[in-house]
ZALO-492187 format. One record per residue: residue number from 1; residue in one letter; chain; x, y, z of N, C-alpha, C in turn. Coordinates in Angstrom, 2 decimals, padded with zeros to 5 digits. Example, Ala and Ser with C-alpha at 12.3 -4.5 7.8 and 13.67 -1.06 7.14 Angstrom:
BEGIN
(1 "A" "A" (013.19 -005.69 007.80) (012.30 -004.50 007.80) (013.20 -003.30 007.80))
(2 "S" "A" (012.85 -002.25 007.08) (013.67 -001.06 007.14) (012.90 000.03 007.87))
***
This chain:
BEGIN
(1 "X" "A" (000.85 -001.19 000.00) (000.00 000.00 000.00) (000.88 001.24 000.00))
(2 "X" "A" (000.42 002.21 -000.81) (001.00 003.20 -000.54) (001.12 004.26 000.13))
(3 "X" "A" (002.44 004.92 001.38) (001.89 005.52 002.06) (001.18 006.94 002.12))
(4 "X" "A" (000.91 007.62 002.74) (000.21 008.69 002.63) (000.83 009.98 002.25))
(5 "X" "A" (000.85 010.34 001.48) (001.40 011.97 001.11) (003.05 011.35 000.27))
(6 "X" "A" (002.63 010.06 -000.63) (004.31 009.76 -000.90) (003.38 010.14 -002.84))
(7 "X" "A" (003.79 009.82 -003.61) (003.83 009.92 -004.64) (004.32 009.10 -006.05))
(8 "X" "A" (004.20 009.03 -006.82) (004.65 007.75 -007.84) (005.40 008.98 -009.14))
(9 "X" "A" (006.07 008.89 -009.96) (006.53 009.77 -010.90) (006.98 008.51 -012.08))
(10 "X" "A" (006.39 009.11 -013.72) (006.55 009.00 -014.65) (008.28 009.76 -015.08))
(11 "X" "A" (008.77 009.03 -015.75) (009.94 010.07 -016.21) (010.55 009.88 -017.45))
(12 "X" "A" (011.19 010.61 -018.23) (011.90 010.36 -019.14) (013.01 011.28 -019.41))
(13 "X" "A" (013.73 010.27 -019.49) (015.74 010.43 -019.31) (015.93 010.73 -020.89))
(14 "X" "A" (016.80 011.46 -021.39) (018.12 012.05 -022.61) (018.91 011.58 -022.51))
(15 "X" "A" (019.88 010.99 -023.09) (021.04 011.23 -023.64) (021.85 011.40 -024.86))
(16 "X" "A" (022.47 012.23 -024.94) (022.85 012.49 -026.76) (023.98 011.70 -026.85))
(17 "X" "A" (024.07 011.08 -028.19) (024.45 010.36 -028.83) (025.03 010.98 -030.39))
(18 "X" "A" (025.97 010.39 -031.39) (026.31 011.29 -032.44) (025.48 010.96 -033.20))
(19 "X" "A" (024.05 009.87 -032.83) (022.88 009.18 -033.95) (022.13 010.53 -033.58))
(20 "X" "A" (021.90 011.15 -032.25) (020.61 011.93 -032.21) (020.87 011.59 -030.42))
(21 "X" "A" (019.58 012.50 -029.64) (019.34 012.10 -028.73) (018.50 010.95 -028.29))
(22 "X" "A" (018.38 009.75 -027.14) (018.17 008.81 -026.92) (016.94 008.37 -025.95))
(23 "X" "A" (016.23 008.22 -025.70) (015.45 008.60 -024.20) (015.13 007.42 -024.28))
(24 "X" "A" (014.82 007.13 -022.53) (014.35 006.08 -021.85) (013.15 006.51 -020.94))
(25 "X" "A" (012.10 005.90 -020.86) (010.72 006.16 -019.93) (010.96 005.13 -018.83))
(26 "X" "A" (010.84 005.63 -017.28) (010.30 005.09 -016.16) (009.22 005.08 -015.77))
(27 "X" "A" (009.71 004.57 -013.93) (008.57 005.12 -012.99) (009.22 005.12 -011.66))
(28 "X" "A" (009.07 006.08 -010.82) (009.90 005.66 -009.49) (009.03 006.26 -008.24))
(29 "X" "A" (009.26 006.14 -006.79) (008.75 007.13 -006.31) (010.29 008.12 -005.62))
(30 "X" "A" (010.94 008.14 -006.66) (012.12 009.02 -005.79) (013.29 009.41 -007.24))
(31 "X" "A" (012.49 010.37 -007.82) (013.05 010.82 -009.05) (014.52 010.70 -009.05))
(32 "X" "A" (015.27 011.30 -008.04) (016.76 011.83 -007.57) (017.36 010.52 -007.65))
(33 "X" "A" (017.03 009.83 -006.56) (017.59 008.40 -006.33) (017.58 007.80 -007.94))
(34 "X" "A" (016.51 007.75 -008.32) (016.78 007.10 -009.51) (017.35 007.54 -011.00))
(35 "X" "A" (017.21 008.96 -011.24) (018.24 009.26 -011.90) (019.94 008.93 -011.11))
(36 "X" "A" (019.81 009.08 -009.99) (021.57 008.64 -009.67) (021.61 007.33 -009.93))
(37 "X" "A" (020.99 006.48 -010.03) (021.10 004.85 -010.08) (021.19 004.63 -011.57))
(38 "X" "A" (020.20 005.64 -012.26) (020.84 005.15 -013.68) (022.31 005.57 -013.99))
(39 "X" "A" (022.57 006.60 -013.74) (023.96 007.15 -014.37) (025.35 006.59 -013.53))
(40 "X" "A" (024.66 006.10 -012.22) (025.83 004.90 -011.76) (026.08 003.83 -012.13))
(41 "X" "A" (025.40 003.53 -013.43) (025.17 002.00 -014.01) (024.65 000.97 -013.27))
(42 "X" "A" (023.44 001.70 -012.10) (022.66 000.47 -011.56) (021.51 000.55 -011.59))
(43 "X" "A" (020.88 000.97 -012.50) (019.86 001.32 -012.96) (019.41 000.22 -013.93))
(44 "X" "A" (018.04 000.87 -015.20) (017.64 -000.58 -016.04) (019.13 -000.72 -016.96))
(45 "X" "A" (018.81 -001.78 -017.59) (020.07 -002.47 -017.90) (020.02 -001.62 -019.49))
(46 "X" "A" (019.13 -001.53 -019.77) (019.63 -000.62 -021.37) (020.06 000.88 -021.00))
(47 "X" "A" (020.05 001.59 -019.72) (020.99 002.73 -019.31) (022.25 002.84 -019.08))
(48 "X" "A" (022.64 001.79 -018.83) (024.01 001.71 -018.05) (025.18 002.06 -019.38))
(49 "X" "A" (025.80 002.73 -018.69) (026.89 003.28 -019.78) (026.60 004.26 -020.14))
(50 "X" "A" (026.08 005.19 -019.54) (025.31 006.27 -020.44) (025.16 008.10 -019.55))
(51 "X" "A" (025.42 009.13 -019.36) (024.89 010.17 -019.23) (023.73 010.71 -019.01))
(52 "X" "A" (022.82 010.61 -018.20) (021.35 010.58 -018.63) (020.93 012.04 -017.63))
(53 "X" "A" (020.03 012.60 -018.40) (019.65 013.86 -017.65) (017.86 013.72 -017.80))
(54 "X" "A" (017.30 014.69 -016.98) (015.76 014.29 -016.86) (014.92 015.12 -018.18))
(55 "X" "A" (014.10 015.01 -018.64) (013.52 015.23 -019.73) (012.26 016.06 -019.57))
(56 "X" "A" (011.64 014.81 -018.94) (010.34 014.94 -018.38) (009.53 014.54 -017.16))
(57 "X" "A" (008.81 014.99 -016.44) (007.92 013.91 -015.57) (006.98 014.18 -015.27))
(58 "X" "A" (006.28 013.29 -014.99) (004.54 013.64 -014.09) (004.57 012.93 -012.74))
(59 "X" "A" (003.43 013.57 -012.02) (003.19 012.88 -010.82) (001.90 011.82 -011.15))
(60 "X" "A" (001.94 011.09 -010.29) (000.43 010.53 -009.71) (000.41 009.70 -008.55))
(61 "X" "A" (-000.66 009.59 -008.09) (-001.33 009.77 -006.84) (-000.75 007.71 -006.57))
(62 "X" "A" (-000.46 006.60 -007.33) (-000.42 005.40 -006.92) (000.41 005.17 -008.14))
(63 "X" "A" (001.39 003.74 -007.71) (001.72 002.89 -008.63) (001.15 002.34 -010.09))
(64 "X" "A" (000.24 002.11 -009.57) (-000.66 000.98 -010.78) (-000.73 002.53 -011.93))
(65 "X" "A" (-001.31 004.23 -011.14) (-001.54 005.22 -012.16) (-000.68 005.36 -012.80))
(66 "X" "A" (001.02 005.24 -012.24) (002.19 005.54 -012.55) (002.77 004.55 -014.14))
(67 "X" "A" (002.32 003.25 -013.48) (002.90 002.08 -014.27) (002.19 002.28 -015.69))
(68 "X" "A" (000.38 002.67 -015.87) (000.03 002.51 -016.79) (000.14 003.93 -017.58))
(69 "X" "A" (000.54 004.84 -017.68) (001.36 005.94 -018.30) (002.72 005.60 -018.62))
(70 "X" "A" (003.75 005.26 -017.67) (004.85 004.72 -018.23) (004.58 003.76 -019.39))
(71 "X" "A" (003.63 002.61 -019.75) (003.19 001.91 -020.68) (002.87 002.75 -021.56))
(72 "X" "A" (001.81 003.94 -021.69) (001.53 004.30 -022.84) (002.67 004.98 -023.39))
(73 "X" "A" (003.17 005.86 -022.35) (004.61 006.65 -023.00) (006.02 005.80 -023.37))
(74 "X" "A" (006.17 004.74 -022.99) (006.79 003.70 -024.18) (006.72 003.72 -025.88))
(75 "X" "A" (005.12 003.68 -025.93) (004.91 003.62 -027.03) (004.30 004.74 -027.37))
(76 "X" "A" (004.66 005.80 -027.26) (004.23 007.57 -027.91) (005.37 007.47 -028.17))
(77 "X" "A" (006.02 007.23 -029.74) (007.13 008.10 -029.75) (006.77 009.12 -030.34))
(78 "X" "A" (005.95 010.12 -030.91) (005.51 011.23 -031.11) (006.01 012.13 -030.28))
(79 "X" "A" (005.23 011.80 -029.13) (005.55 012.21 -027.55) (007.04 012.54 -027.49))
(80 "X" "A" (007.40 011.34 -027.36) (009.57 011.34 -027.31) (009.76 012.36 -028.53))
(81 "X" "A" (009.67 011.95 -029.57) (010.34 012.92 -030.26) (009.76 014.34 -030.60))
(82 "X" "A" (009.16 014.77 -029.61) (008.79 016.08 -029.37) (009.82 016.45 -028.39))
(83 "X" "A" (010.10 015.71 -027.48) (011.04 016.15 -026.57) (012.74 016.20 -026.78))
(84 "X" "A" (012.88 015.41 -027.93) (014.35 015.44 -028.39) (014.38 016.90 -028.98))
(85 "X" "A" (013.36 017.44 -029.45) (013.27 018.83 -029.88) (013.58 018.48 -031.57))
***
């Protein structure tokens, strides 16, 4: 259960590359922590090795709200490549 007054966050990470910029979509409840875990290489396993800075994020109120936005924004790359600029 989740506790009271904590929060769930959507996110999406950059990194440039000489192909273009790269992004990866989460979910965490501790944005900070988990951008440091990716760029320490202990993060998801297609980050590691990589520079990553924050892009984007949303809040919501539970996991399950969190998880099923991270799903759709997987597959928006519209979305993403609005944000590579």
């Amino acid at each position: 259960m989740q506790s009271r007054g904590a929060f769930c966050y959507v996110y999406v990470l950059g990194c440039p590359t000489p192909r273009g910029l790269v992004t990866y979509v989460g979910w965490t409840t501790d944005l900070e922590r988990r951008l440091a875990e990716h760029n320490a290489g202990t993060g998801a396993k297609t980050t590691r090795g990589r520079a990553w800075t924050l892009l984007y994020a949303e809040r919501y109120p539970t996991p399950r709200e969190a998880m099923q936005r991270e799903w759709r924004l997987k597959r928006d790359r519209a979305f993403r490549a609005r944000l590579r600029g």
